[in-house]
N, C-alpha and C positions, 0 to 999 in steps of 0.2 A: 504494500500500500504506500502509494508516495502522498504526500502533503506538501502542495506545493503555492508560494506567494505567487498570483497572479493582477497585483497591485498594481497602478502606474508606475510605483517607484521601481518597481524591479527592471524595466525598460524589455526594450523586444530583444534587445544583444543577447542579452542575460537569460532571458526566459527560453529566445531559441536555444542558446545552450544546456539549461537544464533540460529541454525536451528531448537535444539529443543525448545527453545523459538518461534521460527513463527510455527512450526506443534500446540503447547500446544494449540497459539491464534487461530488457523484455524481451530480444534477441539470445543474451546470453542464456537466460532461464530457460528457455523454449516456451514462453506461453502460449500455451492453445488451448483449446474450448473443453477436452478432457484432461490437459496436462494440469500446469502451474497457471495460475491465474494473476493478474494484475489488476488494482484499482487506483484512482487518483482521486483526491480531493484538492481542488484549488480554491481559496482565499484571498478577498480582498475588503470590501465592506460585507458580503456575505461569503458565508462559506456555502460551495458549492460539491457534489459528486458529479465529477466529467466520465464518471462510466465505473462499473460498480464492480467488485472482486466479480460477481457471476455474469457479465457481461466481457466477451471475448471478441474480438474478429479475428481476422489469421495474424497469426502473429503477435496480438494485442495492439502492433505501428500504427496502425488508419487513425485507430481514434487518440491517439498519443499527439500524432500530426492535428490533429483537429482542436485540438485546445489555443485557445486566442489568451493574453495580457486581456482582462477586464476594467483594470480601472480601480481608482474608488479607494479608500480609508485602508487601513490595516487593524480598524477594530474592531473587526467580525467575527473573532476566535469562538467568542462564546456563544454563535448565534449555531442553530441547527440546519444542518445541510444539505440543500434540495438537489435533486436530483435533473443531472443538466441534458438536454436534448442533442 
């Protein structure tokens, strides 16, 4: 499970990096839809699930790729986290 700041401040440099930091690990792991499984939560003024440990594609990469920099506060920690499209 990664937890990852998708704040403005983190900037797209940064964030592209960590992204490609979580695809390298979900490469490495072999995630797939009966193996090992991966999930992300990203945080900025809410926190959010960008796709949930039981949610797979090949790979787990499409939807790793698919997470945007949101924006917004860094004081969502404590808020509960809805489940992202």
């Amino acid at each position: 499970m990664f937890v990852v700041d998708s704040s403005g401040s983190i900037g797209d440099f940064y964030f592209n990096n960590i992204k490609t930091y979580m695809k390298d690990v979900v490469r490495e792991l072999g995630a797939t839809e009966r193996g090992h499984h991966v999930g992300v939560v990203t945080f900025s003024e809410f926190p959010r699930f960008e796709f949930e440990l039981t949610h797979q594609d090949v790979e787990g990469k499409v939807s790793v790729g698919r997470i945007r920099v949101r924006g917004g506060g860094e004081f969502g920690l404590n808020r509960r986290p809805t489940l992202g499209s």
